[in-house]
N, C-alpha and C positions, 0 to 999 in steps of 0.2 A: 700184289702178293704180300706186299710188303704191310701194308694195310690189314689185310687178312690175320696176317702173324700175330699183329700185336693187339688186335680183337678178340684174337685165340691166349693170346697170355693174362690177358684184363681178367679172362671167364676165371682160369684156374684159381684162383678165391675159391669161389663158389662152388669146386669140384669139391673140395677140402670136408671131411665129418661133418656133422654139424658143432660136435664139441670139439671139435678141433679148431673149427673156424671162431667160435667164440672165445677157446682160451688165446688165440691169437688176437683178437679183436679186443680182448681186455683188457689187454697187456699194451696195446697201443693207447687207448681211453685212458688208460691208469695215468698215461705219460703225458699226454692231449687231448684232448676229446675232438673230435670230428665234430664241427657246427653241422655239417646234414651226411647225410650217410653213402656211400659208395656208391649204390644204386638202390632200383626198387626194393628189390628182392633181402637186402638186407634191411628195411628200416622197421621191421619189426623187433630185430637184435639190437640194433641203432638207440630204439627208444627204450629198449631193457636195462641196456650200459649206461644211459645215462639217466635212470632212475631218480637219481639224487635231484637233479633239474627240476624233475619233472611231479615229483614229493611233494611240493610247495610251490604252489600257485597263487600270486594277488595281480589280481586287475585293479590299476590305480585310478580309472576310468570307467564307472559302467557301463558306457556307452561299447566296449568293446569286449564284453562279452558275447555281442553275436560275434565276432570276428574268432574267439574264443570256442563257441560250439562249433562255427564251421571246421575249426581243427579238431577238434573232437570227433563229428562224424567221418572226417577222412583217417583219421588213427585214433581208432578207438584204444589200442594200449596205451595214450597220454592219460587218458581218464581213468584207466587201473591201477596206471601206479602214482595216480592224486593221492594225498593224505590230509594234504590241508590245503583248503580254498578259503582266498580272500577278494572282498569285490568292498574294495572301503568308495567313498564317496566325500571326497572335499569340496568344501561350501556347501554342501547340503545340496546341492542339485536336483533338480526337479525332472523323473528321469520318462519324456514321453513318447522317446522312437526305440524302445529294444520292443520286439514283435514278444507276445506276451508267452507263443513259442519255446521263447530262447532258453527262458530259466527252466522249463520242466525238462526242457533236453537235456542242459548242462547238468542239474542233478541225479537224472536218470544213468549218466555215464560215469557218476562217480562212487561207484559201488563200495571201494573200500577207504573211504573218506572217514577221515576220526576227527578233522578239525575244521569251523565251518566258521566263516562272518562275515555277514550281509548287511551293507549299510547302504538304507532308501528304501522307500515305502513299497517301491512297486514292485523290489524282488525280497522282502519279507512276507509281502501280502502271497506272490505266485509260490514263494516255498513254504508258507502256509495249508495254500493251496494243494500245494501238491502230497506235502503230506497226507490231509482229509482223502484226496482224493485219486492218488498214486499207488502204487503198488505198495503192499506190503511183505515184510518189513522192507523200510524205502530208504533208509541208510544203514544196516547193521553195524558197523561197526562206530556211528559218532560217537563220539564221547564231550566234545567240547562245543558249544554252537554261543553262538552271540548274533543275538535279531538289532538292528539299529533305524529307527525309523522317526522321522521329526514331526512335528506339526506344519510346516510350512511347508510341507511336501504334500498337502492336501486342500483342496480344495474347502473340505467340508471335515468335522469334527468327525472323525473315527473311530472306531476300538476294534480291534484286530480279533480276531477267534485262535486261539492257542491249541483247541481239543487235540489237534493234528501231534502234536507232542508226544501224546501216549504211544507213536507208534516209533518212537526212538527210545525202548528199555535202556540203552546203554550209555544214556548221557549222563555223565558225572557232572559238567561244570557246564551252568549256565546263565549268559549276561542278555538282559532286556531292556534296552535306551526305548521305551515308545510313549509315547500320552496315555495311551491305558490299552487295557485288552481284558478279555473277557473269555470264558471253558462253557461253551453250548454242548452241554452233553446231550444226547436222546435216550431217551426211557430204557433205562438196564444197564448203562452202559458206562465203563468206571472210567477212571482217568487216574493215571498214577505211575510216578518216575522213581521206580525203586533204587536206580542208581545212584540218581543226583546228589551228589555231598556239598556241592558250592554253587549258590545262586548270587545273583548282584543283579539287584534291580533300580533303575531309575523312572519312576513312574509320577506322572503330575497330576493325574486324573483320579479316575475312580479303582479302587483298591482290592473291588471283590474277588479281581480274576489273582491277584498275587498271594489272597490268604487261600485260593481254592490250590493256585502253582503250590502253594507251602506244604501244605495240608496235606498233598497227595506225594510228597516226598520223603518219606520214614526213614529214609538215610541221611537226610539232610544236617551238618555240621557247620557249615561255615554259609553268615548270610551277611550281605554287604548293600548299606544304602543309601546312595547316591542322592544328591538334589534336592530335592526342593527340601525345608527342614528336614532332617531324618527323625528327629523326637517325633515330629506330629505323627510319621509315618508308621514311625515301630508302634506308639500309642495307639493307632490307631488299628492296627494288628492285632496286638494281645488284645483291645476292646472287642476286637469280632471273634474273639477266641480264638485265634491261629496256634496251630500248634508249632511252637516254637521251643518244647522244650528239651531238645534233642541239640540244639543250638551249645557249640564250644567256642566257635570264633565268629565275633560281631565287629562289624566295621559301620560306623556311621559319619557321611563326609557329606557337608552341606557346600553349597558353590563358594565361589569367592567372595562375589559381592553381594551376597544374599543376607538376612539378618540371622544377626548372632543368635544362637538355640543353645539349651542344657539337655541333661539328663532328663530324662521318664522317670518317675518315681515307680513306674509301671517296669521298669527293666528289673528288677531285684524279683521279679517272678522268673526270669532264665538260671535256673539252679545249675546247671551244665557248663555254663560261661566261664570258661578262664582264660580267653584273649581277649583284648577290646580294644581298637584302633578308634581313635577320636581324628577331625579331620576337620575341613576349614570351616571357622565359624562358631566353632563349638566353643563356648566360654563358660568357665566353674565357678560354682558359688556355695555356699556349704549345704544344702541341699545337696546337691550334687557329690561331693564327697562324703556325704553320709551313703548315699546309694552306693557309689564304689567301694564302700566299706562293708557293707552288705552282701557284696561278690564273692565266688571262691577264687577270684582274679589270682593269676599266675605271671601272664605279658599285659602291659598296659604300653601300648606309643602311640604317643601326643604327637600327629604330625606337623608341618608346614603350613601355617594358616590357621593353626588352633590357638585358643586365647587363652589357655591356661599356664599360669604362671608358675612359676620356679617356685616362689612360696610355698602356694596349693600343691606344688610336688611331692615338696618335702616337707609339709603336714601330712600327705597320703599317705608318705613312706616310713617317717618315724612319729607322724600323731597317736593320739589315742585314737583306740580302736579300729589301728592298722592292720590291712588285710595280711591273716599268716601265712596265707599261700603265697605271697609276692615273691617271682625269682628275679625276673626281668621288666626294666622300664627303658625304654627306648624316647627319646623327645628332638624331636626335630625343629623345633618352632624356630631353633637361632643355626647358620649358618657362617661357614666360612671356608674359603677356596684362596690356596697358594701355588700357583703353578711353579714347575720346578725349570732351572736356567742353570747353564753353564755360564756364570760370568764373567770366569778369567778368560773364558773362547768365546767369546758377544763379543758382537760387533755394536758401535753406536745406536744403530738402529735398531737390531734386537733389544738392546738396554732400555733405552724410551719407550719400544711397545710393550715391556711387560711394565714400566713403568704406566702405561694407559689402561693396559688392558688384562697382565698377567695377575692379579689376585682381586680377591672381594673381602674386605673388610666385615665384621660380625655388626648385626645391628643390637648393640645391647639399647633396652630400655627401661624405663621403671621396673617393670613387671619380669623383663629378660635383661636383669643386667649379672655382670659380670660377677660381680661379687655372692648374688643369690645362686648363679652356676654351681661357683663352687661349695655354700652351704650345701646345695642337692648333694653334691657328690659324696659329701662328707658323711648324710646323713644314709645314704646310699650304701659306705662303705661299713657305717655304724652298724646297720640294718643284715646285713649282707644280702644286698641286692644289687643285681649288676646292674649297672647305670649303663645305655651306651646312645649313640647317634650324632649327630648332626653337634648339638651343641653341648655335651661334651667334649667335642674336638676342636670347640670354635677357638677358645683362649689358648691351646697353645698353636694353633692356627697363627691365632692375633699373631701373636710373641714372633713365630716363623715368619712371617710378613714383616716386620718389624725390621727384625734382623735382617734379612733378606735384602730391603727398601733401604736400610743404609749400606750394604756392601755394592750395590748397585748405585746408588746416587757416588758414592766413593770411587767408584770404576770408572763413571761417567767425567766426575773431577780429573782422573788421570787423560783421559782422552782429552778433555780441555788444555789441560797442560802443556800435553804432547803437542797439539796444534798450536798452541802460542812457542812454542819452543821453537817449532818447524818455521811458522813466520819471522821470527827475529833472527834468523840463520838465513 
């Protein structure tokens, strides 16, 4: 009987409104959340309440993404309240037991998906796939998607088919890591992402399919790109006639250890342009500042890895025939980091480890040294253009380490003291 009773008190939950059982269930969630849910019968509310969870999805693993759909078909409301899935892929992994399956399930279940990124060839290829050949419209709502796929995840030289695209009107921003791909249209049949304002592509191969991507995007403002030289790349764009002139914000970032690249004399055909992010590799020569003089340039930042010097700065900024739109210059090429310490409350050992490890010194050199810093800034303040970044803040960085490094080595002398004092007692 006894048993019976308290079977009979478990239920009453379940007697309760429906919105009454929810505003109580909220209110508990608000405070805890329940790792799984009371019983069956409630894990449809279960998975509502904890929405937020369930918003943002990454699989750090592709291989478990079938583990992934198998949850999917048993609660299908995880996959309605998905908004953004991620399936990233570290070392590049060569990916050949997910059943080919898995991916048109898992994107089929994600109806109100706005943020998408797939890295490894065989599930950009299957949601490729799936778009061509999936229902339509097959994500209404994306807006951001990033395809990732290597060379060494294939056997054999590839190029991917992109057509499938046209059936996501609503993507605004889009990133392409592939070796090349290619738009097989069939007779009649347009291809065009009126959405899309920001593309970034990294492409080593053949180029047709990126000025056909461009071309078909009339909203297009911000383009960003990656790898292998970006000069040859953008060169070799406006040579195929890409319509580029809609372009405000250009970003061009070659690899680290790749050879140094200039300016396109061909860039002073984007009349629109008044950002322009320079990126590692890039090194100026007057050629090159004659081009960026030629801009209606507004923001210019020289980031982390770029070889333009403080000089060519502040020739850009206060030379002749300096751009009159210039507001902002941003330059990151010289760093510095002071982490912050209590030293009168350090202990020994705290003292010594920021002594090892608590700051980074600024690398001035020929080209980034200290003293042509502060010409820039001067000529900066001349100019009235706001200077900011990385190595504007490097030298009074310096100075704060400085300082810093002797009130610490001074702390450190006191605890020396203290223990010789202690031993001769």
């Amino acid at each position: 009987m006894n048993r019976m009773s308290r079977a009979h008190q478990q239920s009453r939950l379940l007697r309760l409104p429906a919105e009454l059982l929810e505003l109580v269930l909220r209110d508990v969630y608000d405070h805890e959340p329940l790792p799984v849910p009371l019983c069956r019968k409630l894990l449809s509310l279960h998975d509502r309440l904890l929405s937020r969870r369930h918003a943002k999805v990454k699989i750090d693993h592709p291989y478990t993404i079938s583990a992934f759909c198998l949850s999917l078909a048993l609660r299908p409301t995880i996959g309605e309240l998905c908004q953004s899935f991620k399936v990233a892929n570290p070392g590049r992994r060569l990916l050949g037991m997910i059943p080919p399956s898995d991916p048109w399930n898992v994107f089929s279940a994600l109806p109100n998906l706005r943020t998408l990124e797939l890295a490894s060839l065989q599930l950009v290829s299957s949601f490729l796939a799936y778009l061509s050949y999936g229902g339509d419209p097959a994500l209404p709502n994306l807006s951001a998607l990033a395809l990732i796929a290597y060379p060494e995840q294939a056997d054999f030289p590839f190029a991917l088919s992109v057509e499938g695209l046209n059936k996501l009107p609503t993507i605004e921003s889009l990133r392409m890591t592939l070796p090349t791909f290619s738009v097989k249209l069939r007779r009649g049949q347009k291809f065009q992402l009126p959405a899309m304002t920001a593309f970034q592509c990294d492409v080593a191969g053949d180029l047709a399919g990126v000025s056909q991507l461009i071309n078909a995007s009339p909203a297009l403002q911000s383009l960003q790109i990656i790898g292998r030289p970006p000069n040859e790349v953008l060169r070799n764009l406006i040579v195929a006639e890409t319509n580029l002139h809609s372009i405000c914000k250009l970003t061009l970032h070659g690899k680290k250890f790749s050879e140094a690249w200039q300016l396109p004399g061909e860039l002073i055909s984007l009349k629109q342009l008044t950002t322009l992010i320079l990126g590692a590799q890039y090194t100026t020569s007057d050629t090159s500042l004659d081009v960026l003089r030629q801009l209606p340039l507004e923001n210019l930042r020289i980031c982390a890895g770029a070889l333009m010097s403080f000089s060519s700065i502040t020739d850009l900024i206060s030379g002749p025939g300096k751009p009159a739109s210039f507001k902002q210059v941003m330059v990151e090429t010289v760093s510095a980091r002071c982490d912050p310490i209590k030293i009168n409350k350090a202990d020994r050992a705290a003292l010594e480890t920021w002594l090892e490890e608590g700051y980074a010194l600024p690398k001035w050199t020929d080209d980034f040294s200290r003293a042509g810093c502060q010409q820039m800034q001067q000529a900066a303040i001349r100019e009235g253009v706001t200077l900011s970044g990385g190595a504007v803040r490097a030298a009074k960085i310096e100075d704060r380490i400085n300082s810093r490094k002797r009130r610490v080595l001074r702390r450190l002398a006191e605890f020396d003291l203290a223990d010789i004092l202690q031993t001769e007692t």
